[in-house]
C-alpha positions in Angstrom: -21.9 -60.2 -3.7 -20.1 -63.0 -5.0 -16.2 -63.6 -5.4 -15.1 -61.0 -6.0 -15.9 -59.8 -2.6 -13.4 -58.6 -0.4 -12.1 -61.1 1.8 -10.6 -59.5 5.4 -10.4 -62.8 7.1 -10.0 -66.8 6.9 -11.0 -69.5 9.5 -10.3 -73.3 9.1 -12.7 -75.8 10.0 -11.8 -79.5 10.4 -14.7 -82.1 10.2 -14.8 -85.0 11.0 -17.8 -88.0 11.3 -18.9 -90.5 14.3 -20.7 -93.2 13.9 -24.8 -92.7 14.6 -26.0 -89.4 15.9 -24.9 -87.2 18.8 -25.4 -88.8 22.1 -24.2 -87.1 25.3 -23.4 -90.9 27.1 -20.0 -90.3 24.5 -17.5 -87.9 24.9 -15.2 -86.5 21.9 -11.4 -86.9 23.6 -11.2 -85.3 26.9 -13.5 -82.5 26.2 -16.7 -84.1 27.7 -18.6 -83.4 24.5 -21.4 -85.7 22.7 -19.5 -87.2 20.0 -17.0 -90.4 19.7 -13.3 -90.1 20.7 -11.7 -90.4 17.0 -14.1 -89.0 14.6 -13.4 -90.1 10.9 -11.5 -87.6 9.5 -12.9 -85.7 6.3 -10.6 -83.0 5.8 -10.3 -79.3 6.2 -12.6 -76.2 4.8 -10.3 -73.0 4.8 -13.9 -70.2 4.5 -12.5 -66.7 3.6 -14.6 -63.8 5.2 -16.1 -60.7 4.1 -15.7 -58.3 7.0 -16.8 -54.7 4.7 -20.0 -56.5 4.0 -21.0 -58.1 7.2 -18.6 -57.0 9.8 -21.0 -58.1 13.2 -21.2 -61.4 11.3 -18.2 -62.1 10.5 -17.0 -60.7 14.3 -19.1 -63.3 16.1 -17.5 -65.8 13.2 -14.2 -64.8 14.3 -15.3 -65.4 18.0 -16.3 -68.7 17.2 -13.3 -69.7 15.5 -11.1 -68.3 18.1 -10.7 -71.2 20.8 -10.9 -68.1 23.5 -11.1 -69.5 26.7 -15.1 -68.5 28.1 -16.2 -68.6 24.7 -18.6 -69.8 22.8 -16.9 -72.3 20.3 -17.8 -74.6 17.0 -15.1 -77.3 17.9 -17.3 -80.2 18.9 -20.4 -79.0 17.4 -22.0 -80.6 14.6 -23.9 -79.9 11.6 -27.3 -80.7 11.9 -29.2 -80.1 8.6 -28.3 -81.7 5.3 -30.5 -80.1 2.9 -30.1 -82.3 -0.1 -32.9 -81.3 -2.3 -31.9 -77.4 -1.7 -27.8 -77.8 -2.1 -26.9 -76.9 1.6 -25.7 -77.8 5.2 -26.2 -76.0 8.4 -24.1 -76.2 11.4 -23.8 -74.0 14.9 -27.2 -74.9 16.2 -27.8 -73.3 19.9 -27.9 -75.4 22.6 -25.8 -78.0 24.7 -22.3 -78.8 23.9 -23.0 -82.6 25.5 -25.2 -82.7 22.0 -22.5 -81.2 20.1 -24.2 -77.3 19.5 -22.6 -74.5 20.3 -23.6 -72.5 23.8 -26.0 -69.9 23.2 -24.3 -66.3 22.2 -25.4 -63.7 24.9 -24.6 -60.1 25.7 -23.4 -56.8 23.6 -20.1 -58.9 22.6 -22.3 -60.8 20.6 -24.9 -58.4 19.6 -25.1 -58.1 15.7 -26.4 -54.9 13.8 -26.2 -56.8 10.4 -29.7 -58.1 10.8 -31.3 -55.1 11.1 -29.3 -53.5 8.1 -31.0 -54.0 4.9 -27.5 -54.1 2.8 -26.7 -57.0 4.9 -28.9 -59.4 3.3 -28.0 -58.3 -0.6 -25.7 -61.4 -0.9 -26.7 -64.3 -3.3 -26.6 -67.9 -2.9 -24.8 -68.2 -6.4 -22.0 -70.2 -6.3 -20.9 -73.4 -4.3 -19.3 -72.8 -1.1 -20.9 -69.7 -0.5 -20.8 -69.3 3.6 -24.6 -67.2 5.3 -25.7 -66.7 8.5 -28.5 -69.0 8.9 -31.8 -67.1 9.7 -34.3 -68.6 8.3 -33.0 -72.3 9.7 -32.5 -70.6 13.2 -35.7 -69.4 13.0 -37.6 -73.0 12.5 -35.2 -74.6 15.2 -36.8 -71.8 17.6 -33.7 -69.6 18.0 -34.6 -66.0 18.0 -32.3 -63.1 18.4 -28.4 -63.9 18.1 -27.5 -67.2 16.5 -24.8 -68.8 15.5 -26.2 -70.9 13.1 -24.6 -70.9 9.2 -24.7 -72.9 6.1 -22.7 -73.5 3.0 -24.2 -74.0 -0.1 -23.2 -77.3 -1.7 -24.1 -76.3 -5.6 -23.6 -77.4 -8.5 -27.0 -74.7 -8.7 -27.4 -71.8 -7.0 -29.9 -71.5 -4.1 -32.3 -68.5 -4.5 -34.9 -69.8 -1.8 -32.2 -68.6 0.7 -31.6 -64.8 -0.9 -32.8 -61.8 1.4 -33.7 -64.3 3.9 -29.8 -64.7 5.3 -26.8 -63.1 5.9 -24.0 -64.2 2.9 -20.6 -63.2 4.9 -18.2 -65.5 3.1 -17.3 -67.9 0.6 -15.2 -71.6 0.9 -11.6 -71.1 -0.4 -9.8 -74.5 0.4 -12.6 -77.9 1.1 -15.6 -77.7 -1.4 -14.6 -81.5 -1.6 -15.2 -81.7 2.3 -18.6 -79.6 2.0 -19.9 -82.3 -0.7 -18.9 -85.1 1.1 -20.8 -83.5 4.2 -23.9 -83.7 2.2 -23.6 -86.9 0.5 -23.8 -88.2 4.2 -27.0 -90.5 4.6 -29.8 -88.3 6.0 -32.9 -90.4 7.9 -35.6 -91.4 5.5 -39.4 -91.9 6.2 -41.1 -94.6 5.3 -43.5 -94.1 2.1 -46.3 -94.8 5.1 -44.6 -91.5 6.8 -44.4 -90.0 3.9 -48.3 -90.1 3.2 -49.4 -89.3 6.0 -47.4 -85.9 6.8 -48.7 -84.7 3.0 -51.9 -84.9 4.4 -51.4 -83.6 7.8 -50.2 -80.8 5.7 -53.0 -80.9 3.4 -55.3 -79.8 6.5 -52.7 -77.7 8.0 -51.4 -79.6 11.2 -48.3 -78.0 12.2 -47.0 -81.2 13.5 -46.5 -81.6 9.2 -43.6 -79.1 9.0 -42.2 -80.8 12.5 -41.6 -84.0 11.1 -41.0 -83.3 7.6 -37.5 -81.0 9.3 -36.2 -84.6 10.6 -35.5 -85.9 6.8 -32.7 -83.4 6.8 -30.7 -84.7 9.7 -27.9 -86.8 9.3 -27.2 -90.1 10.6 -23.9 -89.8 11.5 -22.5 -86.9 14.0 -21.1 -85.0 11.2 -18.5 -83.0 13.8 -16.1 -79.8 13.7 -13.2 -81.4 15.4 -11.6 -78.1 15.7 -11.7 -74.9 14.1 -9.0 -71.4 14.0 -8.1 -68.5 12.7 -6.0 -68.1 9.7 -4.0 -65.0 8.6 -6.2 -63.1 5.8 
């Protein structure tokens, strides 16, 4: 799968940055949310969306994107992982919108056959910009079941530590300048003391090791969707 994939639908994101991390004493406008009232703007990512190959994904995309009142939404949620060393960022974490993550997807509206459908996960992590349902980072974070966690690959390489592992359901059209300043964004850094001390706890196989070691990808800022739509295919 790869561009020339057939693209059935487009969503905009906006993003935007706040200064330090998401902290529920601040609220984004009037919305009550975790992040600062005027985030920084960083521009818009316009993600085209490849319904034939993932249509459950891309759905529950749609859903997200949607601004429907009782539903779920990525405005005001942040991305939580920069993955420098890998070439990605991951937004849509579950959770509490005071924290900036997106309200846990329940029921058959947001049930999703894709995962169990071994065509699903044929897509390859070849190009910037490509868009995948975030499994295997759900997974760690302790989200089982339906998620609405994704990244976007940042290039200039490919990424094929995240092939048959997640869901590729789209590609960035418009904003690959917006997804690389995403992950140029400062990420907090352990001291070389830190450092030594979680290679050995991993050396003897403390689980506490892989714990730590996921805070090193979190940004420093609130890296925030300020709001997000649909857009006609």
């Amino acid at each position: 799968m790869d561009a020339t994939a057939n693209v059935t639908a487009r969503v905009y994101l906006d993003v935007g940055a706040c200064e330090g991390a998401a902290n529920a004493a601040r609220a984004l406008g009037d919305d009550g949310g975790a992040l600062c009232a005027t985030p920084e703007p960083f521009g818009r990512i316009v993600v085209g969306l490849y319904g034939d190959a993932a249509p459950d994904t891309v759905r529950n995309f749609l859903a997200l994107c949607s601004n429907a009142a009782s539903t779920p939404t990525l405005a005001g949620t942040v991305f939580h992982k920069i993955d420098k060393g890998n070439g990605y960022v991951v937004g849509g974490k579950s959770g509490s919108p005071r924290l900036g993550q997106v309200s846990a997807l329940s029921g058959e509206r947001f049930s999703n056959g894709d995962v169990t459908r071994a065509s699903a996960f044929e897509g390859r992590h070849f190009r910037p910009g490509t868009v995948s349902l975030a499994l295997e980072s759900a997974a760690k974070d302790g989200e089982y079941g339906t998620t609405a966690q994704f990244l976007i690959t940042t290039g200039p390489a490919p990424v094929p530590s995240l092939d048959n592992k997640n869901i590729v359901f789209g590609r960035v059209e418009q904003g690959l300048d917006v997804v690389q300043r995403l992950s140029n964004e400062k990420t907090f850094k352990p001291s070389e003391t830190a450092r030594a001390y979680n290679a050995l706890a991993n050396l003897v196989g403390d689980s506490r090791a892989g714990k730590a070691k996921a805070a090193w990808i979190k940004p420093t800022r609130a890296l925030v969707i300020t709001s997000c739509g649909v857009l006609d295919a």
